[in-house]
C-alpha positions as CSV (number, residue, x, y, z in Angstrom):
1,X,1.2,-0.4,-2.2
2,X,0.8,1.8,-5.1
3,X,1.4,5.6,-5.1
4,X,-0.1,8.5,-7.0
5,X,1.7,11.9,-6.4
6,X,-0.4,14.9,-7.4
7,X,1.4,18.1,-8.1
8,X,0.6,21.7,-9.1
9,X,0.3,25.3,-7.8
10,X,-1.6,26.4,-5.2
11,X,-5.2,27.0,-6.0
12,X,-4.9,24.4,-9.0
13,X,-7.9,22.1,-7.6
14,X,-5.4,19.2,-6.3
15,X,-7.2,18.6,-3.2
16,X,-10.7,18.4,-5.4
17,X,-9.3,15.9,-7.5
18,X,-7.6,14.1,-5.1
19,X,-11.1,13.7,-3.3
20,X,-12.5,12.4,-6.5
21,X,-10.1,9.8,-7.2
22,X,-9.6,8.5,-3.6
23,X,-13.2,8.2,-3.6
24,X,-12.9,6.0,-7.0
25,X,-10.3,4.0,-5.8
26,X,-12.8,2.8,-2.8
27,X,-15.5,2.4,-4.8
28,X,-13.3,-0.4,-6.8
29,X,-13.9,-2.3,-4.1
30,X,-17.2,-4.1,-5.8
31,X,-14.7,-5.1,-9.1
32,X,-11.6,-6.3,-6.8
33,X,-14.6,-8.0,-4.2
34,X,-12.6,-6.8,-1.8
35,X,-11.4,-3.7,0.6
36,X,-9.5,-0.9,-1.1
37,X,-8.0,1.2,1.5
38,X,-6.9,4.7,0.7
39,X,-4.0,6.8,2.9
40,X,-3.2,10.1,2.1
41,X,-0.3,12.0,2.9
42,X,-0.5,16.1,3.1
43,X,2.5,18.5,2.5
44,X,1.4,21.7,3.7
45,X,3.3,24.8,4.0
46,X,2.7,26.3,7.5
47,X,1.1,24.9,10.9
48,X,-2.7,24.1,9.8
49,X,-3.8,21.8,7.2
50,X,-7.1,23.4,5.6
51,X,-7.3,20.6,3.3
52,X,-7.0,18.0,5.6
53,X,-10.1,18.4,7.4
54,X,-12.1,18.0,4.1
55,X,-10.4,14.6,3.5
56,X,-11.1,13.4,7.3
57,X,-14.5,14.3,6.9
58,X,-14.8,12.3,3.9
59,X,-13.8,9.3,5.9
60,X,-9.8,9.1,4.8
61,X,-6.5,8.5,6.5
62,X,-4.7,11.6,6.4
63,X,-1.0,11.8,7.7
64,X,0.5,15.8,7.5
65,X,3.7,17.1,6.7
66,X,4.3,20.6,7.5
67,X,6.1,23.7,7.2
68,X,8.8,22.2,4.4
69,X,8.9,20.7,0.8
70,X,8.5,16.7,0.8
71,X,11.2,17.0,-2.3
72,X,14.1,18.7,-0.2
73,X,13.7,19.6,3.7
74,X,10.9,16.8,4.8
75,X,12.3,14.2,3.0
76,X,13.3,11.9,6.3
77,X,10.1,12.5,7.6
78,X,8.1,11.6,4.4
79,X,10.1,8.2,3.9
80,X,9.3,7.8,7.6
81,X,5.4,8.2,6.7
82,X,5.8,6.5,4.2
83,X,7.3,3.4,6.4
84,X,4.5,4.0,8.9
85,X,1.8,4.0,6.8
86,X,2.9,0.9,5.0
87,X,3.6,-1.2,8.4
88,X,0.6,-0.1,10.1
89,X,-2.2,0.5,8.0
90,X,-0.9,-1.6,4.4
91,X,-3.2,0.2,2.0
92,X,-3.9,-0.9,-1.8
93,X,-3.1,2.9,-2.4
94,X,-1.0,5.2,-1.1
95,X,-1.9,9.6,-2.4
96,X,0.9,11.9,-1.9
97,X,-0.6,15.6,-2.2
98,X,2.8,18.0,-2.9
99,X,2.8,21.3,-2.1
100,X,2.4,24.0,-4.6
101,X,6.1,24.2,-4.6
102,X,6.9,21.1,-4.8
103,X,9.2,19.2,-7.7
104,X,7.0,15.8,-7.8
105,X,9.9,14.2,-9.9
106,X,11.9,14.8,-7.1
107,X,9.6,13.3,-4.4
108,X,9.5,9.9,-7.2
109,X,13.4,9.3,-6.7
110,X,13.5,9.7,-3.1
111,X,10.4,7.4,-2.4
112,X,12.2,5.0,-5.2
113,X,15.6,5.8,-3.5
114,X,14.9,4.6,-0.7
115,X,11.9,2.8,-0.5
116,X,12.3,0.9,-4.0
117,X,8.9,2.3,-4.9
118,X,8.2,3.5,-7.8
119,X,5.4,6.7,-8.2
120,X,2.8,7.9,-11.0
121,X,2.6,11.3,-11.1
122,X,-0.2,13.3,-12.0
123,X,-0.1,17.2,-12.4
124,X,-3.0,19.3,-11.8
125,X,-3.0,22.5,-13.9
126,X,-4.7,25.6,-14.0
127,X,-6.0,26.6,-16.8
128,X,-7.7,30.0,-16.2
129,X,-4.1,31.1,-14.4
130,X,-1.6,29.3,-17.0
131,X,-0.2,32.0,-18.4
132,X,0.4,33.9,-15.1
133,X,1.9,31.5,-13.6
134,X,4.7,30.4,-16.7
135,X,5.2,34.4,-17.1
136,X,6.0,34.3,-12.9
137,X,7.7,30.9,-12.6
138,X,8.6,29.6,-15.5
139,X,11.5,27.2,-14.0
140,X,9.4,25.8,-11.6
141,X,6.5,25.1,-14.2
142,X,8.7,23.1,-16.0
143,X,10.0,21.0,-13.3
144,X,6.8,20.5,-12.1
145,X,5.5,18.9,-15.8
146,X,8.6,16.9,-16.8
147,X,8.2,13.9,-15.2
148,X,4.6,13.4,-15.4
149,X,2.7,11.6,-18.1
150,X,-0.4,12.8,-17.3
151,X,-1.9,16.5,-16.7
152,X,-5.4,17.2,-15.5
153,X,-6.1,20.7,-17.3
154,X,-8.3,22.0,-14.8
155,X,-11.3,24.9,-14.7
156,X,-11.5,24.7,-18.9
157,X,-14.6,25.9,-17.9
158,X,-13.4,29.6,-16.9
159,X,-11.6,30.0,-20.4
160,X,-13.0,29.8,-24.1
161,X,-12.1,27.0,-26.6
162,X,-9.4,29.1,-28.1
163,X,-7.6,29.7,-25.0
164,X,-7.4,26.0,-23.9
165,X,-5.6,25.1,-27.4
166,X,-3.0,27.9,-26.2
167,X,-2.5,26.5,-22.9
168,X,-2.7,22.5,-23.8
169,X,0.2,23.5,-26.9
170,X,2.2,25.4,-23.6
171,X,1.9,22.5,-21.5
172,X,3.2,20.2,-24.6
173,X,6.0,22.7,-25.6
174,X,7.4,21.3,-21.8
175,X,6.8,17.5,-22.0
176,X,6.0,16.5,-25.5
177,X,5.0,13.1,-24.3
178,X,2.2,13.7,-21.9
179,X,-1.3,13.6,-22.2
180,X,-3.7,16.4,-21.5
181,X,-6.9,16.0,-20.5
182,X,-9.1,19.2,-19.5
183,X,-11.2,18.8,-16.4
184,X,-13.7,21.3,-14.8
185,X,-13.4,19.6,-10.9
186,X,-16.0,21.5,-9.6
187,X,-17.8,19.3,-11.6
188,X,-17.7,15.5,-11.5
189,X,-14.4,13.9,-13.3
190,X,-15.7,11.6,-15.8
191,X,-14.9,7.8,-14.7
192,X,-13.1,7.3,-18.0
193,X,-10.5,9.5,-16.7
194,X,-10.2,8.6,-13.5
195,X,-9.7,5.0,-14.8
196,X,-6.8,6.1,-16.8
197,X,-5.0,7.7,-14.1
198,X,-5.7,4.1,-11.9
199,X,-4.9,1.7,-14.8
200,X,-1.6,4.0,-15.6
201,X,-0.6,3.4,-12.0
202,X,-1.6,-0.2,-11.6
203,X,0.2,-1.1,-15.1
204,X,3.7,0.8,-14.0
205,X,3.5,-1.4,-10.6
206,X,2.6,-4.8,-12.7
207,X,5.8,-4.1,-14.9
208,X,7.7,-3.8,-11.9
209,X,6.6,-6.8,-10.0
């Protein structure tokens, strides 16, 4: 089972990406000739998941951890969804959505920890709110972006040209080594991209085998 953790604020287009690539990964299912089954795992803060209903109408396995951070006070309960998932349904691919709050990195070690999994992460940032959000939380901006290797530079399209080289050089000034890519999610992700992300995770689990 491979897994893809996507992090980033609030209102950063995860969930729109996420539904993009999950439906990629199934569509792979003509160059493997076989079934690609997709779980999802949802760490909401509160006692509905908005989001969720979207990817259960889209035909995907949703599992829902609430009211807590998957990286600190749901940890026990995501390893145990994480067990569940595997033992019961066995999916090709396993997409952990993190909370707006979230440290992926720290959701990697503890799935590695104590699952012996290892994670890609992908961040999902905003580009129209960048700014705001490093001037507001800069810490937790930088936690969110070191252990990635990948950032989908999202809603380019709500900023000029100008802008986007501010924000891309921000990101970069945080983790030299990852790759920026802008996105507009409302529209449709190119497949070249989405490949990326799928052949960066399938690569990390082939070195590892």
């Amino acid at each position: 089972m491979k897994i893809l953790i996507l992090g980033g604020f609030l209102g950063s287009g995860k969930t729109s990406v996420l539904l993009q690539l999950a439906e990629y990964l199934v569509s792979l299912e003509k160059e493997y000739h076989s079934e690609v089954k997709v779980a999802i795992v949802e760490n909401e803060i509160g006692a509905i998941g908005i989001d969720d209903k979207v990817l259960k109408k889209a035909g995907f396995i949703v599992n829902n951890l609430f009211s807590g951070c998957a990286c600190c006070s749901l940890t026990g309960e995501l390893v145990a969804s994480i067990k569940k998932i595997q033992t019961e349904l066995d999916p090709q691919w396993l997409i952990i959505e993190a909370t707006g709050v979230a440290y992926p990195g720290s959701i990697r070690k503890v799935i590695l920890d104590e699952e012996g999994i290892d994670s890609t992460i992908l961040i999902i940032a905003d580009a129209k709110r960048w700014q705001r959000l490093v001037n507001a939380m800069e810490l937790l901006v930088s936690g969110q972006l070191e252990d990635t290797s990948i950032v989908l530079l999202n809603k380019v399209d709500l900023i000029s040209s100008a802008e986007l080289k501010q924000v891309e050089h921000s990101i970069l000034n945080y983790n030299q080594t990852a790759e920026v890519i802008p996105i507009s999610a409302k529209a449709v992700i190119p497949e070249d991209i989405l490949k990326k992300i799928v052949n960066q995770a399938e690569d990390l689990y082939d070195n590892k085998a």
